[in-house]
C-alpha positions in Angstrom: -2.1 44.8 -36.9 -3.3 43.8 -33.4 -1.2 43.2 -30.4 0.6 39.7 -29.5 -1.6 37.4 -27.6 -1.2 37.4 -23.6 -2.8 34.1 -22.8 -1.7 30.4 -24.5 -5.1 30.0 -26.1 -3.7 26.8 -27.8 -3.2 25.0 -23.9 -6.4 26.4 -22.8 -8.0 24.6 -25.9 -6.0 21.4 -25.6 -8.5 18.5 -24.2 -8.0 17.8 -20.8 -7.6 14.0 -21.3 -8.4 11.9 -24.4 -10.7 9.8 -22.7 -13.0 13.1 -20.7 -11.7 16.1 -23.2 -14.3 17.8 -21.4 -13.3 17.5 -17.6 -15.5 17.3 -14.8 -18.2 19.8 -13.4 -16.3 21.4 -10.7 -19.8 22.9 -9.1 -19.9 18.9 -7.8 -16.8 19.7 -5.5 -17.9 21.2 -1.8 -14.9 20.5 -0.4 -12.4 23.6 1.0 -10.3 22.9 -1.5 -12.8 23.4 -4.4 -11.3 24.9 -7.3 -14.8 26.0 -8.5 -15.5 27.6 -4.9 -11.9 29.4 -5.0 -12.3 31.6 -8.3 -16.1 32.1 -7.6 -15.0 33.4 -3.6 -12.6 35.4 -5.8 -14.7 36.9 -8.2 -17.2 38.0 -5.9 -14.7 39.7 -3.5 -13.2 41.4 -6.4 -16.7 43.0 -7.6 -17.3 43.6 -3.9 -14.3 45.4 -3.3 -15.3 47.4 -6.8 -17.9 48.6 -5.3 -16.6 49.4 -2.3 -14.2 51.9 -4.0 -17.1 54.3 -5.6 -17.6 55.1 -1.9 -14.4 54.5 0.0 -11.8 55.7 -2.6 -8.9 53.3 -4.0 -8.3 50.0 -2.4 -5.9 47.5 -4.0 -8.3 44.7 -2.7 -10.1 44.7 -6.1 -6.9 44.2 -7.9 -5.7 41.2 -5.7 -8.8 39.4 -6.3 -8.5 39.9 -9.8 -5.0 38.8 -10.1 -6.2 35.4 -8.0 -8.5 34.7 -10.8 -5.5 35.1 -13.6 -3.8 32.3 -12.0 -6.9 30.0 -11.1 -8.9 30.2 -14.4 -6.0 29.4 -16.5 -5.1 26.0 -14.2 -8.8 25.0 -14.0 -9.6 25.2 -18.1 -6.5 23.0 -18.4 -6.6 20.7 -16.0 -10.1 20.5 -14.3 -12.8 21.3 -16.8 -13.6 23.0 -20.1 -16.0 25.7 -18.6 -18.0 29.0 -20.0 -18.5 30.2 -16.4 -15.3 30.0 -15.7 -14.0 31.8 -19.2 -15.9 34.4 -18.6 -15.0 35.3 -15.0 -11.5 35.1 -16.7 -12.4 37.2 -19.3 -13.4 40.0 -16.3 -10.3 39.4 -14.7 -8.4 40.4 -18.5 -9.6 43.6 -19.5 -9.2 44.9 -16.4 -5.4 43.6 -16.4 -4.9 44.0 -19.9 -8.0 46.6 -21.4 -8.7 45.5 -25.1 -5.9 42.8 -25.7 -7.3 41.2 -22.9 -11.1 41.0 -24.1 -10.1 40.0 -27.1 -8.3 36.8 -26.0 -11.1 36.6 -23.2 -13.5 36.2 -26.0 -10.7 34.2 -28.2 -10.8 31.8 -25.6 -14.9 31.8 -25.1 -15.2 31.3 -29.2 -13.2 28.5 -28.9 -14.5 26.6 -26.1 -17.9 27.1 -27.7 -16.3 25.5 -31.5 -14.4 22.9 -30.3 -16.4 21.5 -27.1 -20.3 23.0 -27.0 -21.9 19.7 -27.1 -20.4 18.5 -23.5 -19.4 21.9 -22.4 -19.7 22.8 -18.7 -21.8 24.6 -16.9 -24.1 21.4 -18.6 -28.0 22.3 -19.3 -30.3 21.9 -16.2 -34.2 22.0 -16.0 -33.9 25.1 -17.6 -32.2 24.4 -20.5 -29.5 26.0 -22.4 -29.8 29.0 -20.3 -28.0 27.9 -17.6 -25.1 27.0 -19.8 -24.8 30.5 -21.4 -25.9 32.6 -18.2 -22.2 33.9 -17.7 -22.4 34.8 -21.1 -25.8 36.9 -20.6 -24.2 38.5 -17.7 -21.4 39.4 -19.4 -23.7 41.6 -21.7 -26.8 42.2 -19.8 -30.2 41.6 -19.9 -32.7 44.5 -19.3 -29.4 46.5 -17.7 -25.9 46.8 -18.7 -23.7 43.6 -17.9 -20.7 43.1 -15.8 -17.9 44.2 -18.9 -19.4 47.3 -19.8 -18.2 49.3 -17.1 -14.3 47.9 -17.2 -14.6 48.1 -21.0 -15.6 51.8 -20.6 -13.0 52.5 -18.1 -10.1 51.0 -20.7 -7.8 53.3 -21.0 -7.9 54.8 -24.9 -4.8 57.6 -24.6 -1.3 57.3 -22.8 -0.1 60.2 -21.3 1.0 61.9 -18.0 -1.7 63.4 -15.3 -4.5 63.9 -15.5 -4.5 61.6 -18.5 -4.0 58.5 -19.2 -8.0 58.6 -20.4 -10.7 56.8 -20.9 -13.9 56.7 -22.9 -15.5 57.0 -19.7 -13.2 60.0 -18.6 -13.1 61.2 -22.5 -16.7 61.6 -22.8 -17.0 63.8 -19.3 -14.4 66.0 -21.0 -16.7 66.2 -24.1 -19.6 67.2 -21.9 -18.0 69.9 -20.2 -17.0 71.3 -23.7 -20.5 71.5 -24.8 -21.0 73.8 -21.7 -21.6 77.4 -23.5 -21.2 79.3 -20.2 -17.2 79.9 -19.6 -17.7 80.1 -16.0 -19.7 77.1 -15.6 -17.5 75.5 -18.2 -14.4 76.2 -16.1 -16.2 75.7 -12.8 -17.0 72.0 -14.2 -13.8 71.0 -15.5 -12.1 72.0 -12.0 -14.6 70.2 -10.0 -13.6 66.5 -12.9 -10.0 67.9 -12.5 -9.3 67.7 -16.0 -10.8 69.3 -19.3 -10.5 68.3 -23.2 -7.5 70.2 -23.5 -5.8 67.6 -20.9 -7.5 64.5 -23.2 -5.5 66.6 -26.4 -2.4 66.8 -24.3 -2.4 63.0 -23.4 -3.4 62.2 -27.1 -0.4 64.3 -27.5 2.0 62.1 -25.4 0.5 59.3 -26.6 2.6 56.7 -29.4 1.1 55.8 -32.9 1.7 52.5 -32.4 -0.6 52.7 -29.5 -3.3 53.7 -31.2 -3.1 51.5 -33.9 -2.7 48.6 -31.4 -5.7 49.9 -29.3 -8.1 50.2 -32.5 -7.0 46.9 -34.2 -7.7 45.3 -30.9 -11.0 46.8 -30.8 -12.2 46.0 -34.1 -10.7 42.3 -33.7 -12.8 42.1 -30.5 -16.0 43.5 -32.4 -15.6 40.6 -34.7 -14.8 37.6 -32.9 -17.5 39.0 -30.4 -20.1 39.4 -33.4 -19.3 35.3 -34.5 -19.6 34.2 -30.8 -23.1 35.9 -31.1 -24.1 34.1 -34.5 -23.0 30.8 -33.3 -25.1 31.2 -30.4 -27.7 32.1 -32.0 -27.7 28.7 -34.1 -27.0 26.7 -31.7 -29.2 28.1 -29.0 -32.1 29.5 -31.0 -32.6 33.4 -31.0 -34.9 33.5 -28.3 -32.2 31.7 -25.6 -29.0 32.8 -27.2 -27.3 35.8 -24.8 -28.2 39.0 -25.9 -25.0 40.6 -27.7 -26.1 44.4 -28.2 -24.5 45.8 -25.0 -21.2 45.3 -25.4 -21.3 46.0 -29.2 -22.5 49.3 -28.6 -19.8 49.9 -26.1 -17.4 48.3 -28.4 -18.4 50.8 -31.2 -18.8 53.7 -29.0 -14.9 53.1 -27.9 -14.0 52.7 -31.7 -15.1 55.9 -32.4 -13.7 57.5 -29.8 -10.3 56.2 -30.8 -10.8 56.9 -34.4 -11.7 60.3 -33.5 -9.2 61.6 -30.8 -6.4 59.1 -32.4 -6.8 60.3 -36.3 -3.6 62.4 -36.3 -2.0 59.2 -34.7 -2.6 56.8 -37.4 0.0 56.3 -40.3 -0.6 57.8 -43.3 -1.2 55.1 -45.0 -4.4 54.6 -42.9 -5.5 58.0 -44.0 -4.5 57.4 -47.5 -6.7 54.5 -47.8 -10.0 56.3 -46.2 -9.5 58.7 -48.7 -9.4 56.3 -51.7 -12.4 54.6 -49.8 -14.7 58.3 -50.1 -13.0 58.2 -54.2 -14.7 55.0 -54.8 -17.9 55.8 -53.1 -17.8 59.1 -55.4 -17.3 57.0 -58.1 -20.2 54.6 -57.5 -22.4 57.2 -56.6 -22.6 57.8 -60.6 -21.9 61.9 -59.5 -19.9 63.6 -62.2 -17.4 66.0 -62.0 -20.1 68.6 -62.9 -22.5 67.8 -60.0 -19.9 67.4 -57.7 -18.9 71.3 -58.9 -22.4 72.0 -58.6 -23.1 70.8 -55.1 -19.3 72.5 -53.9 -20.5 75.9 -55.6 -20.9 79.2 -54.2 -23.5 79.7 -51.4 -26.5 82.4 -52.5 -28.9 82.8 -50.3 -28.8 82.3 -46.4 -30.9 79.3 -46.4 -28.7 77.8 -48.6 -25.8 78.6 -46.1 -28.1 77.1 -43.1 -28.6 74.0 -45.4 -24.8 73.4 -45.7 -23.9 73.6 -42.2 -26.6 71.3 -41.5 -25.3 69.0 -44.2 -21.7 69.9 -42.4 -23.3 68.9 -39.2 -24.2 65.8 -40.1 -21.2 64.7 -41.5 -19.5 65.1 -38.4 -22.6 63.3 -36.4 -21.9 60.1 -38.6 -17.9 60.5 -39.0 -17.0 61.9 -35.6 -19.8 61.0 -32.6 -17.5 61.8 -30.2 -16.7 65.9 -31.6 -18.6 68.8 -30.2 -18.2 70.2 -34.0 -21.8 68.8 -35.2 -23.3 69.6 -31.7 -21.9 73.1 -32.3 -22.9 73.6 -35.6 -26.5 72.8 -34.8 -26.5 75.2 -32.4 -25.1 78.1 -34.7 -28.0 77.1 -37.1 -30.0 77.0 -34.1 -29.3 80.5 -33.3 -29.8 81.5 -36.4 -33.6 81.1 -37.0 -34.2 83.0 -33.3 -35.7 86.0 -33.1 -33.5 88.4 -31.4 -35.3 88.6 -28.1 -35.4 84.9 -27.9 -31.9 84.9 -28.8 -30.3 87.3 -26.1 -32.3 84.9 -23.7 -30.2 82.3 -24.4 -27.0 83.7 -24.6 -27.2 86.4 -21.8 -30.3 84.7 -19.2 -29.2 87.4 -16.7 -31.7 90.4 -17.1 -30.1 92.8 -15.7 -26.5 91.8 -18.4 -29.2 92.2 -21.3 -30.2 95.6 -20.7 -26.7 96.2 -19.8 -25.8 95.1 -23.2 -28.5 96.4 -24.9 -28.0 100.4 -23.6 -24.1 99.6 -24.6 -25.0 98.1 -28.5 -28.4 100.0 -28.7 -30.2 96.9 -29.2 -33.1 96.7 -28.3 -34.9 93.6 -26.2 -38.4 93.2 -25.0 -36.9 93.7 -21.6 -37.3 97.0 -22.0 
């Protein structure tokens, strides 16, 4: 079940007059008190001051700017105009306030603008068509690069926890790379240079409540849906070849999901996992295997190639069912390592010369160093 909605879709979708349900363009107002001109000076100091942080370190500029924008765009899509530019700055300002149950009620709020009011909805089509009324939307996602949300979507925070944590998928997935470091010295050399390791993302995971993790992946997978409809109303109403592009942010979306699913699986109730397992009965059962192949294919292993076949099989069970685990990344290195020769193997695993003929005179194996 996701989490309560933060924002009063219902008033944000109310017309703003029976006679103009629509509003007025706001882009028409120059004047200093311009509504438009306030949450677009807003937005743009907000992503300026974003990027002034990669360089400067933390400034709660960014954060002030954002907050403006909670309390303009609310005001303006109720009482000025009914606007996708507008919605979607709005939807920046919410997942940065409010991670996933934010987006979702961002894009709530941008799927019902779109049902209720696309014919007269603002920004209205210029010389260039349709475009210009769904640019915020293509920005949103990106075209050619990634769009504005996929950075504050990857930097949602997907754990609780106490420091280092609470974590991200952003911060997540640096943990998994350092874990796919073989060396131990350049493993721990890496993880102190982040300041945290996977074992700090377990810890946090740890800390962290079940109902948080069912809240955060309900959230996500209620976003990945409404997200998915905004994207096939678009495309019929804007034609596939000037509808946004969509494939960003799904990708993000699903790359979060998985992450959740993964480092969260011990979180969910057991219902949850009770109802997975029925879902892998029932594709048994459909499969049409019997209880006899299903022996046969669980049987002893004979030969060693039938032993590298299974982990491979293994491995790519856990590339489909767990992205985010080092298990099928370590697996295929194990069968990796396995079909080596021996010299080409202590390369790998001991690239210092002078270690390999240490450990060669210690074992007695032999390696073409000497």
């Amino acid at each position: 079940m996701a989490s309560e909605e933060i924002i009063q879709l219902d008033t944000l979708l109310e017309p703003i007059s029976e006679d103009n349900p629509v509003g007025y363009d706001i882009r028409e107002d120059s004047s200093p008190t311009s509504a438009y001109y306030a949450i677009k000076d807003a937005r743009n100091a907000a992503r300026a001051a974003e990027r002034n942080n990669m360089f400067d370190g933390d400034s709660s500029e960014a954060d002030d700017q954002w907050r403006k924008i909670l309390d303009l765009a609310p005001n303006i899509l109720q009482n000025n105009a009914k606007d996708l530019e507008v919605a979607s700055w709005y939807t920046e300002a919410l997942i940065r306030r409010y991670g996933f149950q934010g987006l979702r009620d961002g894009f709530k709020l941008i799927q019902g603008l779109i049902d209720k009011y696309w014919d007269n909805l603002y920004p209205l089509p210029d010389e260039d068509g349709v475009e210009t009324r769904v640019a915020s939307l293509t920005g949103l996602n990106g075209e050619g690069a990634e769009g504005v949300l996929i950075t504050p979507i990857r930097n949602v925070e997907l754990t609780q926890g106490s420091e280092p944590g609470p974590f991200s998928f952003w911060k997540y997935s640096q943990a998994l790379d350092v874990e796919k470091i073989i060396d131990e010295e350049a493993k721990a050399d890496k993880a102190a240079k982040l300041g945290f390791s996977n074992e700090d993302v377990e810890r946090a995971v740890s800390e962290s409540s079940e109902t948080f993790f069912v809240d955060i992946r309900d959230d996500i997978i209620t976003c990945m849906e409404i997200y998915k409809e905004v994207g096939r109303v678009l495309d019929e109403y804007c034609g596939i070849n000037d509808a946004p592009p969509t494939s960003n942010i799904t990708n993000m979306l699903e790359d979060c999901l998985g992450a959740v699913n993964h480092i969260g699986k011990y979180k969910m109730p057991s219902e949850d996992s009770d109802e997975a397992s029925g879902e892998g009965d029932d594709e048994a059962t459909a499969s049409g295997e019997s209880g006899a192949q299903m022996a046969q294919a669980s049987g002893p292993i004979k030969t060693r190639a039938d032993a590298f076949k299974k982990l491979i099989e293994i491995s790519e069970f856990f590339r489909k069912t767990e992205p985010h685990s080092p298990i099928s990344y370590i697996l295929q290195r194990a069968v990796k390592w396995g079909d080596m020769p021996l010299d080409d193997l202590m390369k790998e695993l001991i690239p210092d010369s002078s270690a390999r003929d240490f450990y060669g005179s210690l074992t007695g194996v032999k390696t073409d160093d000497e």
